[in-house]
C-alpha positions in Angstrom: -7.3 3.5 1.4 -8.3 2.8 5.2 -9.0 -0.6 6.8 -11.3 -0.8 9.4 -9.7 -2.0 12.6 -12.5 -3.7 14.1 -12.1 -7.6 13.7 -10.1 -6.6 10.4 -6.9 -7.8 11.2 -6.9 -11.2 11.0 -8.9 -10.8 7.8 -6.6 -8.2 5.9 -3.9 -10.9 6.7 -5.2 -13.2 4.3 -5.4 -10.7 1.1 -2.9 -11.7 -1.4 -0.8 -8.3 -1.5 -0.6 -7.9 2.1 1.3 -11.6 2.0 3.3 -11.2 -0.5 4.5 -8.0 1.3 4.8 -9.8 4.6 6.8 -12.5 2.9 9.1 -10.0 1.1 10.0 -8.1 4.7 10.3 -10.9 6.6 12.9 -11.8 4.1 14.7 -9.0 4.3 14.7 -8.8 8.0 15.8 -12.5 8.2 18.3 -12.0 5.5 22.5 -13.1 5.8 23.9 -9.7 6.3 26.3 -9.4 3.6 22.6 -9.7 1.1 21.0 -6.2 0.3 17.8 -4.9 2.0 15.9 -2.8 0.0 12.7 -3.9 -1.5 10.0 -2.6 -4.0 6.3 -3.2 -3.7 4.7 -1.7 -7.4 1.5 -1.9 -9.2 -1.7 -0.2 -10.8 -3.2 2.5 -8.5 -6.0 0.9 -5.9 -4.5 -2.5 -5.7 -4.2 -2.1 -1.9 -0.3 -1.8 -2.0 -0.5 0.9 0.5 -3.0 -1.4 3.0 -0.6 -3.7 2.6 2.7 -1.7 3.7 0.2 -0.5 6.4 -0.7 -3.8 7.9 2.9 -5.3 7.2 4.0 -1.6 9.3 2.2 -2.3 11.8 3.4 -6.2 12.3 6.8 -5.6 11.9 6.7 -2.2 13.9 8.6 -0.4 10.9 8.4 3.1 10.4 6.3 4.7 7.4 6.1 7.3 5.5 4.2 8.5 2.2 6.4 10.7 0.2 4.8 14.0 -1.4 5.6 15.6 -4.7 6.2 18.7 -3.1 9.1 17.0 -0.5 12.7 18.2 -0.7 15.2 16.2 0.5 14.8 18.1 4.2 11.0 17.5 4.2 11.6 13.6 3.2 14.2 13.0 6.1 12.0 15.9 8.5 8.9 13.6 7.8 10.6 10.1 8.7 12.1 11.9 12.0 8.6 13.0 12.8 7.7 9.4 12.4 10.4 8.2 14.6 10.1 10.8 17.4 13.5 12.4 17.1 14.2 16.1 17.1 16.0 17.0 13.2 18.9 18.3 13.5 19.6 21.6 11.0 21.4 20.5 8.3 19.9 17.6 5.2 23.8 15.6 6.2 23.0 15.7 9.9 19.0 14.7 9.5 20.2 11.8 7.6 22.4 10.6 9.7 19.6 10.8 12.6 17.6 8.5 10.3 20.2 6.0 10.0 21.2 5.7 13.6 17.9 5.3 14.6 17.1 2.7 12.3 20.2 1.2 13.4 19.7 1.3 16.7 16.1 0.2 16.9 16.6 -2.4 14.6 13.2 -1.4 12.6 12.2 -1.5 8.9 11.9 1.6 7.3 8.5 1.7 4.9 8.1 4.2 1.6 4.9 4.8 0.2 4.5 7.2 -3.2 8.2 6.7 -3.5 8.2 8.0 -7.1 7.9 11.4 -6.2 11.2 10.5 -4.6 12.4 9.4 -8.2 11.0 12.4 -10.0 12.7 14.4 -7.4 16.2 13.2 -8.4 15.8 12.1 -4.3 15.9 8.6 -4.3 19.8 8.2 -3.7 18.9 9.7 0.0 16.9 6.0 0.5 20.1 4.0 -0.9 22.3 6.3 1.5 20.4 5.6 4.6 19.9 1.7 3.8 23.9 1.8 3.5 24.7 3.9 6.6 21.9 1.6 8.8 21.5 -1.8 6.9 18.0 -1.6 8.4 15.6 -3.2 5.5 14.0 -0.5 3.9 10.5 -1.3 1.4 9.7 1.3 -1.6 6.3 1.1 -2.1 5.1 2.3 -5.8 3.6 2.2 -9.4 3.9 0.2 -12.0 6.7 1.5 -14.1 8.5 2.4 -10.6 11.1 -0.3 -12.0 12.3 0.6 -15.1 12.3 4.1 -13.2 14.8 3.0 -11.0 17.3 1.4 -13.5 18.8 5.1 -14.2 20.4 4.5 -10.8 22.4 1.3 -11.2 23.7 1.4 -7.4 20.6 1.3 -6.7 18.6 -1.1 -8.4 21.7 -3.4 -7.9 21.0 -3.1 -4.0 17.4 -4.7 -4.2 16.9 -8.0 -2.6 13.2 -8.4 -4.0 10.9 -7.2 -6.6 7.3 -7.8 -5.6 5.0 -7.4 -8.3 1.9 -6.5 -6.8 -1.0 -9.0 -7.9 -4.8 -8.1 -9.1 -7.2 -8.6 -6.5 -9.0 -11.8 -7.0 -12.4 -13.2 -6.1 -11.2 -14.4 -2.9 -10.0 -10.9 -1.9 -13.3 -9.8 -2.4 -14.8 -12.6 -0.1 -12.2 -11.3 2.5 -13.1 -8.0 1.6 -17.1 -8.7 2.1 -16.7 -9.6 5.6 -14.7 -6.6 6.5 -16.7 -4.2 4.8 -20.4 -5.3 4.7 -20.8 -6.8 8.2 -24.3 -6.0 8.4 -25.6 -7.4 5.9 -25.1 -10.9 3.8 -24.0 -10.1 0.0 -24.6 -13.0 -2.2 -22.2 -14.6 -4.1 -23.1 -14.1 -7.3 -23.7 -9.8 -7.0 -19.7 -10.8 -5.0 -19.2 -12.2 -8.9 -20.2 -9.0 -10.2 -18.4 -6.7 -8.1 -15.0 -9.2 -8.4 -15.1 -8.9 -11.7 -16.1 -5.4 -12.5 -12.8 -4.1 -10.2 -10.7 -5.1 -12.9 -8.4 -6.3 -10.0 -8.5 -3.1 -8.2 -8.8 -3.7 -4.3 -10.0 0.1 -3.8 -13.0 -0.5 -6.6 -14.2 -3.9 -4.5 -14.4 -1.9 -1.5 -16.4 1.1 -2.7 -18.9 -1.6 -4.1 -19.3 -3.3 -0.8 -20.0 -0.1 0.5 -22.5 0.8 -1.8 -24.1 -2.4 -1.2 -24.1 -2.4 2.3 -25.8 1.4 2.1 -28.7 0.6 -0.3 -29.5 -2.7 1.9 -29.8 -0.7 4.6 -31.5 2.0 3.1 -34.0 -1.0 1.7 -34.2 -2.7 5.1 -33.2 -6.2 4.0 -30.2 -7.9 5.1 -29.0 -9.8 2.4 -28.3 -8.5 -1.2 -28.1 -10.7 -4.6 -28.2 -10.2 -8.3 -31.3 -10.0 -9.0 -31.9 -7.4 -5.7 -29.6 -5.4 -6.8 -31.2 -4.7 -10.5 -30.4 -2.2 -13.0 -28.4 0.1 -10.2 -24.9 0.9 -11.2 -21.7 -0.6 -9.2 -18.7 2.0 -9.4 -15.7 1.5 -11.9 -13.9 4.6 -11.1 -14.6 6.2 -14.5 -16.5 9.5 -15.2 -20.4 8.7 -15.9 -21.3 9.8 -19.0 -23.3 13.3 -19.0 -26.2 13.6 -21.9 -26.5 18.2 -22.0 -30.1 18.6 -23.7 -29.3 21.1 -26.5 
């Protein structure tokens, strides 16, 4: 999910997932050295984990990358050198070693998004290898059972400073959200209410019902939307509607 850039940042900032993320990379950037680096960011789809690796990228000028199911081991490590503006080399042993001198050298986290396509890969040893060649923090960024997923890999999971539950998005969000989202109009705060609580704590759902708002305003010519001026119109909760076939 995208964040508009204009006037956003300072906003986005604020959003509960994007600080626990901050919090949990600054930790591992600030961290004794003898401590592991590698961090996991999991939850439900469309809780803004991915915003929030995106901002906390962007702060901490760390590299990122959203793995693909698709992805061999070559494709993961061609895809972070693309990312890091180096040339691979030919072999998957060489390419590696690129990655790990360069996050060495630059001293810059390295970000994972979709990292269980990594696990169902069998490909997830590659990020322990690279943390351990470079020491350069490294944040997995997945979904909810991305966990107990990793436990089949006990050097692994043994090398993870932090697990960062990622939290439901709360009414507050949602205010935060309003003013990045619906900046031309005012939405009330009890339709805000609605919307809040209709998400089911999913960051992505909030947004697509600020945008909603914001059109039919528009559409309406008003500049302020509430409750009772939004009626009997549906808000979006991400499931299929319901189709009635006249037999």
């Amino acid at each position: 999910m995208s964040m508009p850039d204009a006037n956003g940042g300072s906003t986005l900032a604020v959003l509960t997932n994007v600080a626990l993320c901050a919090e949990a990379l600054n930790a591992a950037i600030s961290r004794q050295h003898q401590l592991p680096g590698l961090l996991c960011l999991y939850g439900p789809a469309g809780w803004g984990k991915t915003s929030a690796a995106a901002y906390c990228a962007n702060r901490y000028r760390a590299y990122f990358v959203a793995a693909k199911s698709v992805w061999s081991k070559k494709a993961f490590l061609g895809a972070i050198l693309k990312e890091m503006g180096v040339s691979p080399a030919r072999t998957i042993s060489d390419m590696a070693d690129q990655v790990a001198e360069q996050l060495a050298v630059s001293q810059r986290p390295l970000i994972v998004d979709e990292v269980d396509h990594l696990v169902a890969g069998n490909h997830i040893e590659l990020v322990r290898d690279l943390f351990e060649s470079s020491l350069s923090p490294i944040l997995m960024i997945g979904e909810e059972l991305l966990p107990a997923k990793l436990k089949k890999w006990e050097r692994f999971h043994s090398r993870v400073l932090r697990w960062v539950p990622a939290q439901a998005a709360t009414i507050e969000d949602a205010q935060h959200l309003r003013k990045m989202y619906c900046p031309q109009i005012k939405v009330a705060d009890d339709l805000m209410d609605r919307i809040a609580r209709m998400a089911n704590g999913s960051v992505r759902r909030i947004v697509v019902n600020l945008a909603l708002v914001q059109e039919a305003a528009l559409a309406g010519g008003v500049t302020k939307m509430d409750l009772g001026a939004w009626g009997e119109r549906e808000l979006y909760t991400g499931e299929a509607p319901v189709r009635r076939i006249a037999a």
